[in-house]
C-alpha positions in Angstrom: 17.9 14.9 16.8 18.0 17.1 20.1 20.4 19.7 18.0 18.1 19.5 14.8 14.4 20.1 17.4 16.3 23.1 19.4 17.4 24.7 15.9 13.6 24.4 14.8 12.6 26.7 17.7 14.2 28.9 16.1 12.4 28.4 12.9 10.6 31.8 12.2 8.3 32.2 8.5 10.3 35.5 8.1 14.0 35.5 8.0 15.3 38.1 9.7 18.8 38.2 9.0 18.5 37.9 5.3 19.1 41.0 2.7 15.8 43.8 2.9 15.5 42.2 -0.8 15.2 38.8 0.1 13.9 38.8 3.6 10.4 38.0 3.0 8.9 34.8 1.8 5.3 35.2 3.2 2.7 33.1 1.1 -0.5 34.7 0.3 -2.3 32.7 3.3 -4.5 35.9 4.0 -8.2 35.0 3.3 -8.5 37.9 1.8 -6.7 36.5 -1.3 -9.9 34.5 -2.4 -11.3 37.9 -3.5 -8.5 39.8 -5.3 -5.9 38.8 -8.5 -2.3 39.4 -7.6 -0.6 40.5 -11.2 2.5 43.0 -11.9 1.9 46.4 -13.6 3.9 47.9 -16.3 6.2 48.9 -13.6 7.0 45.9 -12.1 4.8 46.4 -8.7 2.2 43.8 -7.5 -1.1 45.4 -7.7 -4.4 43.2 -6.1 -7.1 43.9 -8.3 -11.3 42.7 -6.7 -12.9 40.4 -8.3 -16.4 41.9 -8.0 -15.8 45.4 -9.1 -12.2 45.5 -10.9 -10.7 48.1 -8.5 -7.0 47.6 -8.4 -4.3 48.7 -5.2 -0.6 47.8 -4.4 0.2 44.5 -3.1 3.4 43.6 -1.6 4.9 44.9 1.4 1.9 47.2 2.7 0.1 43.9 3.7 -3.9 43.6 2.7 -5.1 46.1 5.6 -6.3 48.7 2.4 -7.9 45.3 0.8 -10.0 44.0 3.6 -10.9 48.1 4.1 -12.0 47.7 0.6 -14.2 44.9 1.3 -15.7 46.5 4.1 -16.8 49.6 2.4 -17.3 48.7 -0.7 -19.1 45.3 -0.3 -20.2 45.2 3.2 -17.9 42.3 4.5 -18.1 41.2 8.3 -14.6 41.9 10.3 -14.6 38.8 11.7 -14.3 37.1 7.7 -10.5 38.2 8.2 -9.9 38.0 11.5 -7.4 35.6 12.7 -8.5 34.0 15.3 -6.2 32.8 18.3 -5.2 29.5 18.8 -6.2 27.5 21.1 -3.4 25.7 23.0 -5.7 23.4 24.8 -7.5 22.1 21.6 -4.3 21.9 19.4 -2.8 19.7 22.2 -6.1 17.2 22.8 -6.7 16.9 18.8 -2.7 15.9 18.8 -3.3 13.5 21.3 -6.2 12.0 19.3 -4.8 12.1 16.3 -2.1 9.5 18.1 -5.2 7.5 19.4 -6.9 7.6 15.6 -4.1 6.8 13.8 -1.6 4.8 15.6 0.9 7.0 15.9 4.0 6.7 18.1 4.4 9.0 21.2 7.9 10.6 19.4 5.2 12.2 16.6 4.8 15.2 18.1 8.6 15.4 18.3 9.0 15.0 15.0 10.9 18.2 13.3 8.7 17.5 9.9 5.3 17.5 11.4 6.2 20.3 14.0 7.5 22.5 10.9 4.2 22.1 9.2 2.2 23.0 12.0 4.8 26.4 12.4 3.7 27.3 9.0 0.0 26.8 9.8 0.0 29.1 13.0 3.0 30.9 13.9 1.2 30.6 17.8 2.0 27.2 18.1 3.5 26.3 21.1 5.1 22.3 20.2 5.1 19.7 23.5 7.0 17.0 24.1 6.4 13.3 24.2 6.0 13.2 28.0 3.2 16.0 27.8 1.2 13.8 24.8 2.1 10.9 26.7 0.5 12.5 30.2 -2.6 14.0 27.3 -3.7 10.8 26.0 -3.7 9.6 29.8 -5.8 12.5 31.1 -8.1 11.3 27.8 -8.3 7.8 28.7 -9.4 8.2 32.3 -12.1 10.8 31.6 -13.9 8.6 28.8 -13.2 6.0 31.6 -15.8 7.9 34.0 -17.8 8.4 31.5 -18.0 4.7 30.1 -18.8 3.8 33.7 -21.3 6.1 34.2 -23.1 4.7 31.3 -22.9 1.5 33.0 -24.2 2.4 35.9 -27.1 3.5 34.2 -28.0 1.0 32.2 -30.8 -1.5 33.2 -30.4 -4.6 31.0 -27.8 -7.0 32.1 -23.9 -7.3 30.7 -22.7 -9.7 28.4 -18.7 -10.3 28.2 -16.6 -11.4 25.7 -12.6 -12.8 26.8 -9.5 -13.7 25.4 -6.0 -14.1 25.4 -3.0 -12.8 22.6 0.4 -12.7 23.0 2.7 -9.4 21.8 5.7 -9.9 19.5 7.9 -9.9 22.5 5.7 -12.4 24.0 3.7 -10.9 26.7 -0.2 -11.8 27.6 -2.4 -9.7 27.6 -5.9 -10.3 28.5 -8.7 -8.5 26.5 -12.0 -7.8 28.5 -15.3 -6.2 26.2 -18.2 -5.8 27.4 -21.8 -6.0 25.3 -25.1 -4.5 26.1 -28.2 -2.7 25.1 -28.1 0.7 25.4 -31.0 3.4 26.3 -32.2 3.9 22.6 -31.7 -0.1 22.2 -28.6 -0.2 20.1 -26.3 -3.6 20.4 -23.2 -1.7 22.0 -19.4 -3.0 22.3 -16.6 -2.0 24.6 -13.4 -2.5 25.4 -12.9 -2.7 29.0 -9.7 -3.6 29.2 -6.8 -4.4 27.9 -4.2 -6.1 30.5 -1.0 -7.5 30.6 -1.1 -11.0 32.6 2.6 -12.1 33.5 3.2 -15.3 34.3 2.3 -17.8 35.7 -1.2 -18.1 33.9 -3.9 -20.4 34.8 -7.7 -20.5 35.4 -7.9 -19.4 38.8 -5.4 -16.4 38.7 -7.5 -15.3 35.4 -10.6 -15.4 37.4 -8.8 -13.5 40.2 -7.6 -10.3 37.4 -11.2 -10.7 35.6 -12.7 -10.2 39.3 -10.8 -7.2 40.0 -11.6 -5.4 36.5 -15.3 -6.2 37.4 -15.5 -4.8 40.4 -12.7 -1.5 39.3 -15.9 -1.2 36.6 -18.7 -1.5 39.2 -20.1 -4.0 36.7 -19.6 -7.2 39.2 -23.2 -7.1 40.1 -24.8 -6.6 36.9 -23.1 -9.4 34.6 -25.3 -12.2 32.2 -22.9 -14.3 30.4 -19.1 -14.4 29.8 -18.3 -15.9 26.4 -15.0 -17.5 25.6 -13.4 -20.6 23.5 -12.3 -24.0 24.5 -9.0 -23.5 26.1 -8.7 -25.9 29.0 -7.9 -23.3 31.4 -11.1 -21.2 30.9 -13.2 -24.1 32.7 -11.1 -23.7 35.5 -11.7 -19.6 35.4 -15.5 -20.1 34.8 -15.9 -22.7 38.1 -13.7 -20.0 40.2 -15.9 -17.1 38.9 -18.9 -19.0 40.0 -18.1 -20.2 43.4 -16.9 -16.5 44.3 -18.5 -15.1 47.0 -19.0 -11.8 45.4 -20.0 -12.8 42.2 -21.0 -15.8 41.9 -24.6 -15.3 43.6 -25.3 -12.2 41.6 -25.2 -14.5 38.1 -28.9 -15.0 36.8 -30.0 -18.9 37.9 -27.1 -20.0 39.9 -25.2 -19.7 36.9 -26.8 -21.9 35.1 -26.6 -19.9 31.8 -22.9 -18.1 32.6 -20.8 -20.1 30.1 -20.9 -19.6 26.0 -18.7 -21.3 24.0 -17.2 -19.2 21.0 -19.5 -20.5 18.1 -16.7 -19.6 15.4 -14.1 -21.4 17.2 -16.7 -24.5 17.3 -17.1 -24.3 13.6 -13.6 -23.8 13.3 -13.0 -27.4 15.0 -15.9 -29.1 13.4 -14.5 -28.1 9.8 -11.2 -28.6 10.3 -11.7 -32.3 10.9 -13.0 -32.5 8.0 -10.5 -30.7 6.3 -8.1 -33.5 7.2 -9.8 -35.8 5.2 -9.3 -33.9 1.9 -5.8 -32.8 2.0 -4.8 -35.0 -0.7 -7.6 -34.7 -2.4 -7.1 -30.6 -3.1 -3.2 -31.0 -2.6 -2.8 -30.3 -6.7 -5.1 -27.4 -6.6 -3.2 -26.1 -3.8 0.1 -26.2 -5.6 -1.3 -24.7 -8.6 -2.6 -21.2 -6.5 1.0 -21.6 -5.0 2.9 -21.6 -8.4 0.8 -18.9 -10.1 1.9 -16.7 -6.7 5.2 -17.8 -6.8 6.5 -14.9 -9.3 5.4 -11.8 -10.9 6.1 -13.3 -14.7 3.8 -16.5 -13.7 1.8 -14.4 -12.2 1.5 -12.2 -15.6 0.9 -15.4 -18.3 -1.7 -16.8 -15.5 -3.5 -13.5 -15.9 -2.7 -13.9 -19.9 -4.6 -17.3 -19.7 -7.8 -15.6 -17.7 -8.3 -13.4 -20.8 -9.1 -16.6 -23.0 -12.1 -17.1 -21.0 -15.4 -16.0 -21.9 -17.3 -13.6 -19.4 -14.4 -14.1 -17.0 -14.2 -10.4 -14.3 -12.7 -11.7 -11.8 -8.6 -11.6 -11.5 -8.4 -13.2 -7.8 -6.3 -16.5 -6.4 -6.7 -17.2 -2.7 -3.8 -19.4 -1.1 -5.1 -21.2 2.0 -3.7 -21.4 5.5 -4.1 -24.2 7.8 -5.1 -22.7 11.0 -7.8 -20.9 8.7 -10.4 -23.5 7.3 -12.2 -20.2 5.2 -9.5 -19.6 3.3 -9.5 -23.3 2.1 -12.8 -22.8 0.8 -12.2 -19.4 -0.3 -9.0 -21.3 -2.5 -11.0 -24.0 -3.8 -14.0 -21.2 -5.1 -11.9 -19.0 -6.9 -9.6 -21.8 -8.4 -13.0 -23.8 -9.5 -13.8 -20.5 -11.6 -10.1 -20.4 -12.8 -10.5 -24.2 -13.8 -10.0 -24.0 -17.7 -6.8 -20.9 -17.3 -5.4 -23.4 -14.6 -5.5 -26.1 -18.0 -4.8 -23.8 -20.2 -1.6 -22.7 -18.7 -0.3 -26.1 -18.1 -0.6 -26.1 -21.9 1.9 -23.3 -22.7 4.0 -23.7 -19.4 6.2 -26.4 -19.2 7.2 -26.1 -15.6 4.0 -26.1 -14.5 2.9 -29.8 -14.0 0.6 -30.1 -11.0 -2.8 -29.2 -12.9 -5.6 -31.3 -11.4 -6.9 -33.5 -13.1 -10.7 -33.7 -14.4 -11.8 -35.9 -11.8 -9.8 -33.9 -8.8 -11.7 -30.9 -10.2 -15.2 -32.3 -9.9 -14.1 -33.6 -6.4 -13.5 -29.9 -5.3 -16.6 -28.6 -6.5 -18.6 -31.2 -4.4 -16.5 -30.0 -1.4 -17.2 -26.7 -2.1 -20.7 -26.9 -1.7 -20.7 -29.1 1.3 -18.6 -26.0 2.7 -20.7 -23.4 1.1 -23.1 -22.7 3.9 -20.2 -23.7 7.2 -18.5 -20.3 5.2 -21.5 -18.3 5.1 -22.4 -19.4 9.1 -19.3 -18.5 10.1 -19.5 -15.5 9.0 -22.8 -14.3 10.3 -21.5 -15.4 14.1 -18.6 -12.5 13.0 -20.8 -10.2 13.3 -20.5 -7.6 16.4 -22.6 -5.1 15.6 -25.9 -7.1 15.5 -27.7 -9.3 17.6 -26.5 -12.9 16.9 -27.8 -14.9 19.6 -31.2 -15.6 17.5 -28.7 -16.9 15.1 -27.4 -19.8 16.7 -30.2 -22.1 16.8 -31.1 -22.1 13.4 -27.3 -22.2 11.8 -26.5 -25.1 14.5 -29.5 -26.7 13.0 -28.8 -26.1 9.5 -25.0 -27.3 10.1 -26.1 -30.7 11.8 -29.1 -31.3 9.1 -26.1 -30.6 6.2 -24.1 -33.1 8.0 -26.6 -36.1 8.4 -27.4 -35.3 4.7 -24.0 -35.9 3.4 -23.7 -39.1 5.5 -26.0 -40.7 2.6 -23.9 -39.2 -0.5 -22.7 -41.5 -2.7 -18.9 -39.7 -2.7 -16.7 -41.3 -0.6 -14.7 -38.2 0.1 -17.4 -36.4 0.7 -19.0 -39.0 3.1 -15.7 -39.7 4.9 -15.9 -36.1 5.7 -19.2 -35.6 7.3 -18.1 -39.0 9.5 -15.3 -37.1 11.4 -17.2 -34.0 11.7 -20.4 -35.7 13.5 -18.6 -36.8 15.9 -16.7 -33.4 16.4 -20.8 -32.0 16.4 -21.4 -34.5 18.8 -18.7 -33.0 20.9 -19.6 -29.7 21.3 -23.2 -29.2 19.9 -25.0 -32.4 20.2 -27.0 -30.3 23.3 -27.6 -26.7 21.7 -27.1 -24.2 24.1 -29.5 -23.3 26.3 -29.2 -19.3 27.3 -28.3 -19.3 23.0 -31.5 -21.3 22.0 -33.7 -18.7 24.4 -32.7 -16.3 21.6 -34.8 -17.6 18.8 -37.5 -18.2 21.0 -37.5 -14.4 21.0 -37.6 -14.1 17.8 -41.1 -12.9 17.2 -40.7 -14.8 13.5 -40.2 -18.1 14.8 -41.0 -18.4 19.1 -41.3 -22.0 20.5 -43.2 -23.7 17.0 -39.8 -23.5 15.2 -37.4 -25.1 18.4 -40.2 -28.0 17.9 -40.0 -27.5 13.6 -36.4 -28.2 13.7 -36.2 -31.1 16.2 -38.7 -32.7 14.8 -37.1 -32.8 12.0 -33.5 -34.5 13.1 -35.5 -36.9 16.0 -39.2 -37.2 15.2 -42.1 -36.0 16.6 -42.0 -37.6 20.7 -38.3 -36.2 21.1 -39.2 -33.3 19.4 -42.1 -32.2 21.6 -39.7 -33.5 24.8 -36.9 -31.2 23.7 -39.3 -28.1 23.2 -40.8 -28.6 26.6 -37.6 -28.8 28.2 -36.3 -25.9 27.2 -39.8 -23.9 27.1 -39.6 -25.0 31.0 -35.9 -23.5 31.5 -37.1 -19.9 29.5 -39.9 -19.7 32.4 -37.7 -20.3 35.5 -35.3 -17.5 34.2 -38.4 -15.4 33.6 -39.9 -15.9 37.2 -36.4 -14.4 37.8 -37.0 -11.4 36.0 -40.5 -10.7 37.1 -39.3 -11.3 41.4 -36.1 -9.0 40.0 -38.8 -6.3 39.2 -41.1 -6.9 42.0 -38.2 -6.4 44.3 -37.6 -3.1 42.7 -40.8 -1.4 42.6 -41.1 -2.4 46.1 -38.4 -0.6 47.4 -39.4 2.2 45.3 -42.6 2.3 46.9 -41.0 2.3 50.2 -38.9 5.3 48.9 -41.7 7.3 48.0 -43.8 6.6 50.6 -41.0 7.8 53.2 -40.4 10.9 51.5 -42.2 13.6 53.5 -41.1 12.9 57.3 -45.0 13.4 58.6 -46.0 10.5 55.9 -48.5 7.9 56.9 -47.1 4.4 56.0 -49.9 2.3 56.9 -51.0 0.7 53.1 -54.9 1.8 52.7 -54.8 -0.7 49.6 -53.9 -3.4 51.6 -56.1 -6.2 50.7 -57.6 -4.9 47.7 -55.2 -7.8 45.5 -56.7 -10.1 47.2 -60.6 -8.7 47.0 -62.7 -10.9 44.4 -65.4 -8.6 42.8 -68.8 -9.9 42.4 -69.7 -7.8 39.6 -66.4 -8.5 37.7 -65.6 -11.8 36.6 -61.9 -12.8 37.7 -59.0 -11.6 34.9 -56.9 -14.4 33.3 -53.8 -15.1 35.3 -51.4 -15.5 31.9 -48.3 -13.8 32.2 -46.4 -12.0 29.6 -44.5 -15.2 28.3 -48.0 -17.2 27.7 -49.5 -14.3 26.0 -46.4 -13.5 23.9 -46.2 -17.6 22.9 -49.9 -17.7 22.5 -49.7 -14.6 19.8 -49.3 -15.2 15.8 -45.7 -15.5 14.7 -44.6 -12.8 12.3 -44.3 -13.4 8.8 -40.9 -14.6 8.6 -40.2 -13.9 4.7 -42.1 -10.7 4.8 -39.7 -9.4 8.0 -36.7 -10.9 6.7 -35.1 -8.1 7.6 -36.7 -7.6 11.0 -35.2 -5.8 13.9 -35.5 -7.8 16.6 -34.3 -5.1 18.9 -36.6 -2.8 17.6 -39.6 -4.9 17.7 -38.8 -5.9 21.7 -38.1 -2.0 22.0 -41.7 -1.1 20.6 -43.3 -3.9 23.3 -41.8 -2.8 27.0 -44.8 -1.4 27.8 -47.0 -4.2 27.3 -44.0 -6.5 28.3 -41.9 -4.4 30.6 -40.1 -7.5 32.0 -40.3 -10.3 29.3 -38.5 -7.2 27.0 -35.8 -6.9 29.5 -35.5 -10.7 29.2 -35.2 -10.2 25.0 -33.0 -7.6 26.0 -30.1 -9.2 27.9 -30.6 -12.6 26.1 -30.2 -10.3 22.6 -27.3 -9.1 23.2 -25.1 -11.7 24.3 -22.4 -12.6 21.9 -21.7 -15.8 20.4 -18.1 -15.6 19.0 -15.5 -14.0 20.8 -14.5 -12.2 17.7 -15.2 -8.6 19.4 -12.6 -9.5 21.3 -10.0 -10.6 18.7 -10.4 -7.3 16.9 -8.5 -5.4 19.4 -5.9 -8.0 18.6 -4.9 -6.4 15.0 -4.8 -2.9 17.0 -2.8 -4.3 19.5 -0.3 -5.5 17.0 0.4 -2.3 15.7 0.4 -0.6 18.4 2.9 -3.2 19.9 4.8 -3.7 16.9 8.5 -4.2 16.1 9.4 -0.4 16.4 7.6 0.1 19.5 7.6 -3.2 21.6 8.9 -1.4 24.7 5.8 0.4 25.4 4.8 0.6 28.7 1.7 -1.9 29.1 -0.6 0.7 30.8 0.4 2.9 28.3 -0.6 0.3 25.5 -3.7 -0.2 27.1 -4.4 3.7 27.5 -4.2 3.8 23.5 -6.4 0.8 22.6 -9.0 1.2 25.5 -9.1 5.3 24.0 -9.0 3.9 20.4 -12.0 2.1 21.0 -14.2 4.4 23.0 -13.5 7.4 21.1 -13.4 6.2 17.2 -14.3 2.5 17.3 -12.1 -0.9 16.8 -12.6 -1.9 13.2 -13.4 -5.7 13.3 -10.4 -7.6 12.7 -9.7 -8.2 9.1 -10.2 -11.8 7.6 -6.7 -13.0 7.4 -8.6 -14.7 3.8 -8.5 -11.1 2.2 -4.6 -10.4 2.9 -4.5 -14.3 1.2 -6.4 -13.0 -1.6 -4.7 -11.7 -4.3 -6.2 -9.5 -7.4 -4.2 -10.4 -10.2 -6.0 -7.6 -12.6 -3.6 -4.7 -10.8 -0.5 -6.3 -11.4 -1.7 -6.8 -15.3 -2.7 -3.0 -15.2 0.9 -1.8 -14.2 3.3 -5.0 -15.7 0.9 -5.7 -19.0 4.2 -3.5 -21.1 7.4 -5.2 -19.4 8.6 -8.4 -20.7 7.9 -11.5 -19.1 11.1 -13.2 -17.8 12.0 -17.3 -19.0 11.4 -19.2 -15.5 
């Protein structure tokens, strides 16, 4: 490889060792070219005849100086349309070193004698670098959008919501993912990767709590934290009591702490389903066998697709096979086999080894679980959502989810009743006491405020519990409000000191002093209600005409009438519910610690993600459903002319 890279320096466009004849193998790269018709004369000699006016002159060896004067006189061209302009080094090397970032490349790419041979041809001024100097590039990148991430911070007022989570590399190493989640100036819901750490062992709570503490503080962020939201691992408990009783950190969290902890909603839903799931695995155990076989071979795969065409109106091609650690693809399986049904009969009809086609009854079993799972699917995939606020989501899916399960209780299906058994009492578990700091949220919501908290419970407890829920928590949403409003009274009173101190001959005696206190006789006294009681005591939007309502927005339009109750929407709007922000780096970290490249250094790993992120964006991670989703249309597209093979 060293031979073949210190050959290629070597590498010139013109060859000049070769024959005068056959020396020169210059393209016509000259932008000149877009103007003028290269052709041969009677002769034999190249001749460049203009497009606009028909004028011919040589081509060939003279160059195009006498076609770009041409232009110039006759057509009034600006020099600088065929000027090349110089390349610069420093802004060949930093795209280079974002490309890597972008696109996942290895370190070695700019090594490579392919891609440097390309970029010879594009500018002979190229100066190549080595894998050390991209590797010191992308460094140099990563801790100047570092400053500049924490300068945003810094700047910030709302609060900052985490997100945390563990994954292990194929060579088995931790690393811990921090991302943070906030409102930004121009109130957009923003994500970012903080960090992305390895954690050797041991691993527990309380040396988790310890690393999470140092990235805080290395951030500047300690002091300015809301919530941290994470799943049910036993160890986090341990990490969220040591973050608490911290001397540094703990008394800076928002009521004692009261509202630190979130459980991940997904993985919740995840548990709660999955119970269930356990129930039916007999009961779907044909259907799964059937998605297996039709996957098992191309040639199945083929007569499967054969038997879809018999159907009347039938688009779709797909088959999903499930997986057990994902309950979505089991419902994704049992809602495009239910629309395969009468192919999956028909081909047990003209394939004899196929001979594990439910049966009529086993098919109308897996319709009614499919619409018992129907809206579990659809919640689950609204709490995926990172780029929008989905802390006014909770309440109302929780709701729907526990009012779906009650429901089924009463159905006549045994199956179907055994079912939503196991998973009340997994509700019970985890949800039976919505969360608090979560239920805020929809309070918030300018569609539905307190009325609807007292709506739903009224519905699952009656009206005396209902009203005793609703005051409970309406209590809880004032005592973090008081917090807010002494937060803010605390700051524009050291403002005042500021400005009041900022001449040295100023007098600091208060002439006001009193005057909040003085009781007019002429004006009757104001009503004491605070921003809270007027924003409860105002009409509730129209919730189907502002379906699509930004809530962000509409707290964004209000902080002048409700400077601090908006800052309250604000930090409560923005904290996350899943920790699926954090899982997403989890797919980029798996390429970028693959197989091939495993022995990457971890800061170096965590300079490309952490970069990744900030400068182009982590895509969320992809469903592992769709990679268990198969189009079978394609594979009729390309195969529907080879013979099918006897099984």
């Amino acid at each position: 490889m060293d031979e073949e890279l210190e050959e290629f320096e070597d590498f010139e466009v013109v060859d000049e060792s070769a024959s005068s004849a056959t020396r020169r193998f210059r393209c016509t790269t000259s932008s000149v070219w877009t103007e003028f018709d290269k052709y041969k004369d009677g002769s034999g000699k190249e001749r460049a005849k203009c497009k606009r006016c028909d004028h011919n002159y040589l081509a060939g060896e003279n160059g195009t100086s006498n076609l770009i004067r041409h232009l110039k006189k006759m057509h009034k061209e600006d020099d600088t349309l065929f000027d090349n302009q110089p390349l610069n080094q420093e802004i060949y090397r930093e795209l280079l070193a974002k490309a890597i970032v972008d696109h996942n490349y290895s370190i070695s790419f700019v090594e490579h004698a392919s891609n440097r041979r390309l970029h010879a041809y594009l500018n002979r001024d190229v100066k190549f670098i080595s894998r050390n100097t991209a590797k010191s590039i992308v460094g140099k990148m990563y801790q100047r959008e570092k400053e500049s991430l924490k300068h945003a911070l810094e700047l910030i007022p709302s609060k900052i919501c985490l997100t945390s989570d563990l994954w292990s590399s194929i060579t088995s190493d931790e690393y811990m993912v921090l991302t943070a989640h906030y409102v930004d100036e121009n109130w957009v819901l923003q994500k970012k990767i903080l960090s992305f750490s390895n954690v050797p062992p041991p691993r527990n709570g309380a040396i988790l709590a310890d690393k999470l503490i140092s990235l805080l503080k290395e951030w500047g962020i300690e002091k300015k934290i809301f919530t941290i939201t994470l799943d049910n691992a036993s160890y986090n408990d341990t990490l969220v009591a040591n973050l608490k009783k911290h001397p540094s950190f703990g008394p800076c969290l928002p009521c004692n702490g009261n509202f630190f902890r979130v459980r991940c909603g997904a993985h919740i839903l995840n548990l709660i389903v999955q119970e269930g799931l356990k129930v039916i695995d007999k009961v779907v155990h044909n259907i799964r066998k059937s998605v297996k076989y039709v996957r098992g071979s191309d040639a199945r795969k083929l007569r499967f697709v054969e038997c879809l065409r018999e159907l009347p109106f039938q688009t779709s091609k797909k088959v999903c096979q499930d997986m057990p650690t994902r309950w979505n693809s089991t419902y994704t399986m049992l809602e495009t086999s239910l629309k395969h049904r009468s192919a999956f009969l028909h081909l047990s009809m003209i394939d004899p080894y196929y001979n594990t086609c439910p049966s009529e009854e086993e098919w109308n079993i897996a319709e009614k679980i499919a619409r018992f799972l129907e809206p579990f699917f659809h919640i689950t995939t609204l709490f995926s959502g990172s780029y929008y606020p989905t802390a006014n989501l909770y309440f109302h899916s929780v709701w729907r989810i526990q009012v779906r399960i009650l429901k089924e209780l009463e159905s006549e299906d045994q199956v179907i009743q055994a079912m939503a058994k196991v998973m009340k009492e997994k509700f019970g578990k985890y949800w039976d006491c919505y969360s608090v700091v979560l239920s805020f949220a929809i309070i918030l919501d300018p569609r539905y405020k307190l009325q609807f908290v007292e709506f739903c419970y009224e519905k699952l407890y009656g009206n005396e519990v209902a009203v005793s829920r609703a005051k409970i928590l309406r209590d809880k949403l004032y005592v973090i409000f008081k917090g807010y409003l002494q937060h803010s009274t605390g700051n524009s009173r050291t403002m005042a000191q500021m400005s009041s101190c900022g001449t040295p001959d100023c007098d600091t005696r208060d002439d006001l002093e009193g005057f909040d206190t003085f009781t007019s006789r002429l004006v009757g006294p104001s009503t004491s209600k605070s921003q809270l009681d007027i924003y409860l005591e105002e009409s509730r939007l129209n919730h189907r005409e502002h379906e699509n309502l930004n809530v962000l927005g509409f707290w964004k339009e209000q902080c002048n009438r409700f400077p601090e109750l908006s800052l309250m929407a604000r930090d409560i709007l923005s904290i996350p519910i899943t920790t699926v922000a954090s899982e997403s780096a989890f797919s980029i970290g798996g390429r970028i610690l693959g197989k091939y490249r495993s022995s990457l250094l971890p800061q170096n790993a965590e300079a490309l993600l952490c970069s990744r992120d900030w400068l182009f964006g982590v895509p969320d991670a992809q469903d592992e459903d769709d990679r268990l989703v198969e189009d079978l249309e394609n594979l009729c597209i390309s195969q529907s002319d080879a013979p099918m093979d006897d099984e």
